[in-house]
C-alpha positions as CSV (number, residue, x, y, z in Angstrom):
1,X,9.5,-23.5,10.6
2,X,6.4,-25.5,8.9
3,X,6.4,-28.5,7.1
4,X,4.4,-30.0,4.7
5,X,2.4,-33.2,6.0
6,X,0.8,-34.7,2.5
7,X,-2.2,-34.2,0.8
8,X,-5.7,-35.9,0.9
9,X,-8.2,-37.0,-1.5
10,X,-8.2,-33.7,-3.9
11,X,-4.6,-35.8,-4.8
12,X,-6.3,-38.7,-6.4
13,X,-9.1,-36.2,-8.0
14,X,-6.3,-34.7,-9.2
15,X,-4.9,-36.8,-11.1
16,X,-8.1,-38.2,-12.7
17,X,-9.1,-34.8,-13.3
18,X,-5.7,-34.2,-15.6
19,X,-5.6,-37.1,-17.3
20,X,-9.8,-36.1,-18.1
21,X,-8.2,-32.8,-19.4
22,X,-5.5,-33.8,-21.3
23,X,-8.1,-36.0,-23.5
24,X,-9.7,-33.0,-24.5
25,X,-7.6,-30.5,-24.7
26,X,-8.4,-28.4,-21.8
27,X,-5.6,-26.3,-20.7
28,X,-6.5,-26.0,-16.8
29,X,-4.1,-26.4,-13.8
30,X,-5.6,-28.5,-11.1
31,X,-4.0,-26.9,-7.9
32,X,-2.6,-29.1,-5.0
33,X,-4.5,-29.4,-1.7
34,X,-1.2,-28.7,1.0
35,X,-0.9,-29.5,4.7
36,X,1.6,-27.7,6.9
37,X,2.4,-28.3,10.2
38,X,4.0,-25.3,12.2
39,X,6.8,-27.1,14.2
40,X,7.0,-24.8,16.8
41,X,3.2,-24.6,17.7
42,X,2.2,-27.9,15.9
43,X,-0.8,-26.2,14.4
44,X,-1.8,-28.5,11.4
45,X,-3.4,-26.2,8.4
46,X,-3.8,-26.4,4.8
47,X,-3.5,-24.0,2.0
48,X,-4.0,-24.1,-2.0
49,X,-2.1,-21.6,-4.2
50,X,-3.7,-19.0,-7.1
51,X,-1.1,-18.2,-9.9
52,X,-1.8,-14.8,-11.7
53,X,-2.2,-16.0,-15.5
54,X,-3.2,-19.4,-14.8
55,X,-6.7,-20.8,-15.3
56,X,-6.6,-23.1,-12.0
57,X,-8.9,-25.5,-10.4
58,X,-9.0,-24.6,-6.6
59,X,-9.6,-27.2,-4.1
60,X,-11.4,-26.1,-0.9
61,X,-9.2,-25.3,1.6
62,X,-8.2,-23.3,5.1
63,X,-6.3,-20.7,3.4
64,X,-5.5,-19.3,0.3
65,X,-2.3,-17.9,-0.8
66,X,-1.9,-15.5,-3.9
67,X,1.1,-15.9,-6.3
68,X,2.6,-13.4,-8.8
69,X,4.9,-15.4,-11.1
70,X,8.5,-13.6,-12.2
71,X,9.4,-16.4,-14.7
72,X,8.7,-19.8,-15.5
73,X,9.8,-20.7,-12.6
74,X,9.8,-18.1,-10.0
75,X,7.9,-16.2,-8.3
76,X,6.3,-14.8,-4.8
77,X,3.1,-15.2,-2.8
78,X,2.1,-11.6,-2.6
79,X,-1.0,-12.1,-0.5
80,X,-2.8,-14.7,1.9
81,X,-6.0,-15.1,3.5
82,X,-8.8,-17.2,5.4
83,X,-11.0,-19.2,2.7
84,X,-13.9,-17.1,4.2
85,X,-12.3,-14.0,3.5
86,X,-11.4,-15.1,-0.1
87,X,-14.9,-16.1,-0.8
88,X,-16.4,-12.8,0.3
89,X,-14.1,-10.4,-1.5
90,X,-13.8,-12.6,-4.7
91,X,-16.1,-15.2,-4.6
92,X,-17.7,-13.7,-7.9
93,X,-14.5,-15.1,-9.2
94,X,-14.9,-18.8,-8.2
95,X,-16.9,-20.6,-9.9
96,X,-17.7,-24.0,-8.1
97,X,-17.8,-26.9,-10.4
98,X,-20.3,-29.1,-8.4
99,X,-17.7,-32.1,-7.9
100,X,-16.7,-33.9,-4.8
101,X,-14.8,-33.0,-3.0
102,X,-15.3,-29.4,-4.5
103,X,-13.6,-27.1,-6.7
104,X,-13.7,-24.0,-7.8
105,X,-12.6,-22.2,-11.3
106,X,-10.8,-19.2,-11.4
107,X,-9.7,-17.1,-14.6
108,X,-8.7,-14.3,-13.3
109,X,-6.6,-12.8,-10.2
110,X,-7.9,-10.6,-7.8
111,X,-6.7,-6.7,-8.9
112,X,-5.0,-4.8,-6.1
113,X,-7.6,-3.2,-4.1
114,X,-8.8,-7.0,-3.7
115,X,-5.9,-7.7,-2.9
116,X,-5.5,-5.1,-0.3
117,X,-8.9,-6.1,1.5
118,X,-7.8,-9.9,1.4
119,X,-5.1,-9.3,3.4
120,X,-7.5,-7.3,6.2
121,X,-8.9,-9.3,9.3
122,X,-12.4,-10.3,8.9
């Protein structure tokens, strides 16, 4: 069972970086920086979430989890990995936007073979 802790500072860039974008118009999602804590091992991580069909700013995190939308508002994570292992099989698709604390801009979803190769141990 895990539960989710709080978030850190990427909350308050968050919300200066969507009140920013709804000044001008720019239609971007700014993704949530997540802590989990496993209760049965206590293991404290954190994770951010890429939507398929979503133009999302990514915060940094310790894992990245991969989501294929059904509907508005459903869905499932179809993938997961290390950050490390995201940023070497689709880094090309991040583009960091020299912020602090970083994020990085992504327009497009991995295809499946990327997928696939995410989801393989380093």
């Amino acid at each position: 069972m895990l539960t989710v802790l709080g978030k850190c500072s990427y909350e308050g860039q968050k919300g200066l970086l969507d009140a920013q974008h709804e000044k001008t118009g720019t239609d971007v999602f700014i993704a949530d920086f997540m802590v989990l804590q496993d209760q049965e091992t206590g293991r404290i991580r954190n994770f951010c979430v890429w939507s398929k069909g979503v133009d999302t700013l990514l915060p940094k995190t310790e894992e990245v989890y991969f989501f294929l939308p059904k509907s508005e508002k459903d869905g499932d994570v179809i993938a997961g990995a290390a950050w490390e292992q995201v940023a070497k099989v689709v880094g090309d698709l991040m583009a960091p936007q020299g912020i602090y604390p970083e994020r990085y801009c992504v327009t497009e979803f991995p295809t499946e073979e990327q997928l696939v190769e995410l989801m393989r141990k380093p």
